[in-house]
C-alpha positions in Angstrom: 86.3 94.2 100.3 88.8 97.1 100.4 90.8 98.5 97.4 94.1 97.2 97.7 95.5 100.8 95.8 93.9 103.1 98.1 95.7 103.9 101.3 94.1 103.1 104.6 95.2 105.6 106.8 93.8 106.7 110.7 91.9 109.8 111.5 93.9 113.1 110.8 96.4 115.2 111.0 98.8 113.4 108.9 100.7 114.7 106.3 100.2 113.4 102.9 103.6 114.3 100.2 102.4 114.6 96.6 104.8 113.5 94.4 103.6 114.5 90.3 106.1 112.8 87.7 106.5 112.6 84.0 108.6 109.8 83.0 111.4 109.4 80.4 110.6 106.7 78.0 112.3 103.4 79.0 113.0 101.5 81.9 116.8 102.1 82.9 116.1 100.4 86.3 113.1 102.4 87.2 111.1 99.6 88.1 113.5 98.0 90.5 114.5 101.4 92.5 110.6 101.8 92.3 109.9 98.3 94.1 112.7 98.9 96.6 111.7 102.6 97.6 108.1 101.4 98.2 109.2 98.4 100.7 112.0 100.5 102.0 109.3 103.1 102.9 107.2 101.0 104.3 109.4 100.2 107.1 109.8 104.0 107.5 108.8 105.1 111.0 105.8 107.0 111.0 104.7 105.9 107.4 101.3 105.1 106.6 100.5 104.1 103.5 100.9 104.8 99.8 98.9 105.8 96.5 99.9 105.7 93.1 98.7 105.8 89.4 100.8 106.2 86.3 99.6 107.1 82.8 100.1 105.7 78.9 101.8 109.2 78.3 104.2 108.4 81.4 102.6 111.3 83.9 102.1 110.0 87.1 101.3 111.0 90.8 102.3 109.1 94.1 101.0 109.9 97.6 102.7 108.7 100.5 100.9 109.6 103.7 103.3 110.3 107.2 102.0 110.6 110.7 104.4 113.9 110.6 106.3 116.1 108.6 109.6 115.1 110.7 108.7 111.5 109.7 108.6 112.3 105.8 111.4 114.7 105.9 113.7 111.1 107.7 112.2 109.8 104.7 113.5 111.8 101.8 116.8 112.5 103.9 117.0 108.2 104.1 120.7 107.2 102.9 119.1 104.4 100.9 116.3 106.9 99.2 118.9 109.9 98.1 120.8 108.2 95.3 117.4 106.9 94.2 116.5 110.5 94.3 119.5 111.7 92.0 118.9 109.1 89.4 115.4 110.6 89.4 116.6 113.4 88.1 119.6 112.4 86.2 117.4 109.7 84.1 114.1 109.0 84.8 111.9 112.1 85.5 111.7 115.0 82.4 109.9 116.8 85.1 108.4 116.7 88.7 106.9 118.6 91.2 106.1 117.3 95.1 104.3 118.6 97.3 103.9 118.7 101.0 100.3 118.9 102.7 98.6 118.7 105.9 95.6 116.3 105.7 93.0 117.7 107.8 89.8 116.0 107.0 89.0 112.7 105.3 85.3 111.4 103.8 85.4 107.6 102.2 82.9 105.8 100.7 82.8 101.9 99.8 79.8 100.0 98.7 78.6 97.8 101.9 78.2 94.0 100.6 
Protein backbone atom coordinates (compact mmCIF):
# COMPACT_ATOMS: atom_id res chain seq x y z
CA UNK A 1 0.00 0.00 0.00
CA UNK A 2 1.31 3.52 -0.71
CA UNK A 3 2.16 6.26 1.90
CA UNK A 4 -0.47 8.52 1.84
CA UNK A 5 2.34 11.65 2.90
CA UNK A 6 4.65 10.94 0.18
CA UNK A 7 3.95 12.59 -3.08
CA UNK A 8 3.33 10.46 -6.17
CA UNK A 9 4.69 12.35 -8.88
CA UNK A 10 5.52 11.15 -12.89
CA UNK A 11 8.96 10.79 -14.26
CA UNK A 12 11.07 14.05 -14.29
CA UNK A 13 11.72 17.20 -14.98
CA UNK A 14 9.44 18.75 -12.54
CA UNK A 15 10.15 21.32 -10.32
CA UNK A 16 9.84 20.68 -6.77
CA UNK A 17 9.58 24.34 -4.27
CA UNK A 18 10.98 23.83 -0.89
CA UNK A 19 9.31 25.69 1.55
CA UNK A 20 11.52 25.55 5.29
CA UNK A 21 9.34 27.24 8.15
CA UNK A 22 9.67 27.93 11.89
CA UNK A 23 6.48 28.68 13.40
CA UNK A 24 5.24 31.25 16.00
CA UNK A 25 3.71 29.59 18.90
CA UNK A 26 -0.14 29.50 18.61
CA UNK A 27 -2.54 28.94 16.17
CA UNK A 28 -3.97 32.47 15.02
CA UNK A 29 -5.77 30.77 12.05
CA UNK A 30 -2.84 28.89 10.79
CA UNK A 31 -4.49 25.72 10.47
CA UNK A 32 -7.43 26.94 8.42
CA UNK A 33 -5.31 29.07 5.82
CA UNK A 34 -3.13 25.87 5.97
CA UNK A 35 -6.17 23.43 4.96
CA UNK A 36 -7.38 25.93 2.30
CA UNK A 37 -3.87 26.66 0.54
CA UNK A 38 -3.39 22.81 0.26
CA UNK A 39 -6.89 22.18 -1.56
CA UNK A 40 -6.64 25.48 -3.26
CA UNK A 41 -3.27 24.18 -4.70
CA UNK A 42 -4.44 21.20 -5.58
CA UNK A 43 -6.64 22.43 -8.21
CA UNK A 44 -3.58 24.53 -9.41
CA UNK A 45 -2.82 23.73 -13.05
CA UNK A 46 0.27 21.92 -13.36
CA UNK A 47 0.46 20.82 -9.63
CA UNK A 48 1.48 17.54 -8.65
CA UNK A 49 1.55 16.69 -5.39
CA UNK A 50 2.65 17.79 -1.91
CA UNK A 51 4.96 16.82 1.13
CA UNK A 52 5.09 18.03 4.51
CA UNK A 53 6.34 17.39 8.10
CA UNK A 54 6.32 19.72 10.96
CA UNK A 55 8.27 19.41 14.31
CA UNK A 56 7.49 19.72 18.33
CA UNK A 57 9.90 22.81 18.15
CA UNK A 58 7.52 24.32 15.28
CA UNK A 59 10.32 23.86 12.29
CA UNK A 60 8.89 22.54 9.43
CA UNK A 61 9.47 21.89 5.57
CA UNK A 62 6.72 21.55 2.75
CA UNK A 63 7.40 20.39 -0.83
CA UNK A 64 5.02 21.01 -3.40
CA UNK A 65 6.03 19.53 -6.76
CA UNK A 66 4.91 21.56 -10.30
CA UNK A 67 5.18 20.20 -13.75
CA UNK A 68 6.99 23.78 -14.45
CA UNK A 69 8.35 26.64 -12.97
CA UNK A 70 5.64 28.94 -14.85
CA UNK A 71 3.06 26.63 -13.13
CA UNK A 72 4.54 27.37 -9.42
CA UNK A 73 5.29 30.93 -10.09
CA UNK A 74 0.79 31.09 -11.10
CA UNK A 75 0.83 29.50 -7.88
CA UNK A 76 2.56 31.91 -5.46
CA UNK A 77 1.22 34.88 -7.71
CA UNK A 78 -2.65 33.16 -7.02
CA UNK A 79 -5.02 36.11 -5.71
CA UNK A 80 -6.29 33.63 -3.07
CA UNK A 81 -2.49 32.44 -1.96
CA UNK A 82 -0.98 36.23 -1.53
CA UNK A 83 -2.78 37.41 1.52
CA UNK A 84 -2.09 33.96 2.92
CA UNK A 85 1.37 34.77 2.11
CA UNK A 86 1.45 38.18 4.07
CA UNK A 87 -0.03 36.83 7.18
CA UNK A 88 2.85 34.39 6.89
CA UNK A 89 4.98 36.85 7.52
CA UNK A 90 3.05 39.22 9.60
CA UNK A 91 2.11 36.29 12.20
CA UNK A 92 2.92 32.97 11.69
CA UNK A 93 6.50 32.34 10.44
CA UNK A 94 9.66 33.79 12.86
CA UNK A 95 11.54 32.69 9.90
CA UNK A 96 11.50 30.97 6.39
CA UNK A 97 13.42 30.19 3.54
CA UNK A 98 11.96 28.50 0.04
CA UNK A 99 13.46 27.26 -2.36
CA UNK A 100 13.10 26.49 -6.06
CA UNK A 101 14.62 23.27 -7.67
CA UNK A 102 14.70 21.29 -10.77
CA UNK A 103 13.95 17.54 -10.00
CA UNK A 104 16.05 15.69 -12.30
CA UNK A 105 16.15 12.19 -11.13
CA UNK A 106 13.96 10.17 -8.79
CA UNK A 107 14.79 6.47 -6.98
CA UNK A 108 11.77 4.97 -4.60
CA UNK A 109 11.59 2.19 -2.82
CA UNK A 110 8.42 0.36 -1.12
CA UNK A 111 8.34 -2.93 0.43
CA UNK A 112 6.34 -5.37 -2.17
CA UNK A 113 3.49 -7.31 -0.12
Amino acid sequence: MADPSLASTPDPPYVAVIFSTQRTPGDAGYAAASDRMLELARVQPGFLGVESARGADGFGITVSYWRSEADALAWRAHAEHLPVQARGREAWYAGFELRVARVERTRSWRPSG
